[in-house]
C-alpha positions in Angstrom: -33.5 -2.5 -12.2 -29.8 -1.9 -12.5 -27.4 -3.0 -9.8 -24.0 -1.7 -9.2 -21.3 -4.0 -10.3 -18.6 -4.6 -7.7 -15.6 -6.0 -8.5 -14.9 -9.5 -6.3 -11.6 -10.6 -6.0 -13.0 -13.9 -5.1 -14.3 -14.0 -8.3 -11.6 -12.3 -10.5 -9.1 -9.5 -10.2 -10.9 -8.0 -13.5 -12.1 -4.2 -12.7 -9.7 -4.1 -9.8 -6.6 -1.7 -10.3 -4.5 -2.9 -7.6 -1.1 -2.2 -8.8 -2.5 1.1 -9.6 -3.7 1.5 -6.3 -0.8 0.1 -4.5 1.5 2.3 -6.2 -0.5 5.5 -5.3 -0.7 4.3 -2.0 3.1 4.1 -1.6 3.0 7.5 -3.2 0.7 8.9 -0.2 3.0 7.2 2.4 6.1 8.2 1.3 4.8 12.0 1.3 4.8 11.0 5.3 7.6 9.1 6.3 10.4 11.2 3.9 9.5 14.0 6.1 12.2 14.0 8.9 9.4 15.6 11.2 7.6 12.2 10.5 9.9 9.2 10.6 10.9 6.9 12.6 13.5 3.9 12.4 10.7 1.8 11.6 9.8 3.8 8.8 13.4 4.1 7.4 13.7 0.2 7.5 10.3 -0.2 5.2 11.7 2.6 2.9 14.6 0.6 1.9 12.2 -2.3 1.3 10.1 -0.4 -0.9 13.2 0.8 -2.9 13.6 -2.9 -3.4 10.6 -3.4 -5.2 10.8 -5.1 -8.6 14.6 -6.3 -7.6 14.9 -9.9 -6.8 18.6 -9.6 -7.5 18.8 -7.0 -4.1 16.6 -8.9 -2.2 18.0 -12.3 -1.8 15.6 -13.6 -5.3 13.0 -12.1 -3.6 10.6 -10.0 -6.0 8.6 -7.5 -3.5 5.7 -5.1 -4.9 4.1 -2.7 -2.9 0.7 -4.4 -2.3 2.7 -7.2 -0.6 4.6 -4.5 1.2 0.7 -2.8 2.0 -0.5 -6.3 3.1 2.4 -7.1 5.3 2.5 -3.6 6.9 -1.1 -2.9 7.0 -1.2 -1.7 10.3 1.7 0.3 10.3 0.7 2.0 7.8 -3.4 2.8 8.7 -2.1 3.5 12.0 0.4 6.4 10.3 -2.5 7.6 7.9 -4.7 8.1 11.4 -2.3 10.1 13.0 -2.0 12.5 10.6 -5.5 12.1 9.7 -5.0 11.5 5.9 -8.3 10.5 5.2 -7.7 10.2 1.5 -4.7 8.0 1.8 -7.4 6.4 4.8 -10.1 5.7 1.9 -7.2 4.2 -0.5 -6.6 1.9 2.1 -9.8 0.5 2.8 -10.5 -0.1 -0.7 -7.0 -1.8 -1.4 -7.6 -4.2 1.6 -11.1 -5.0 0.7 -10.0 -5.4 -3.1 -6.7 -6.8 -2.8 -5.3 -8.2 1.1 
């Protein structure tokens, strides 16, 4: 009988694509809070975090990526996803923080 491999990142982070992911993820949010209709000071705030990602040098030595920015925010940003019932940015989501947070 074959069993479906998992990936376990208590195990390794082989067979988990969580830059990858991240970086979609971000993708999928930003299609959200760059609409005017959809932002909020909140959401300007994290946008000019994640324009500082990968630059230590503008962020006090500081290197953010976006999974740090998904962990840290995670409720933010499932809680934009609902509202606008973006069920594929939803299912990105879960997997990320199962794979990754």
């Amino acid at each position: 009988m074959l069993t479906e491999h998992k990936p376990d990142r208590y195990v390794s982070f082989v067979g988990i694509e969580g830059d990858k992911n991240s970086r979609e993820l971000m993708r999928m949010l930003r299609g959200h809070i760059d609409d005017p209709r959809k932002t909020n000071r909140f959401w300007e705030l994290f946008t000019e975090k994640l324009d500082r990602v990968g630059l230590a040098d503008d962020n006090g030595g500081r290197c953010l990526d976006e999974l740090f920015l998904i962990h840290s925010y995670i409720n933010n940003i499932r809680e934009l996803f609902e509202e606008y019932d973006d069920q594929p940015a939803l299912a990105l989501l879960e997997q990320i923080e199962t794979e990754s947070c």
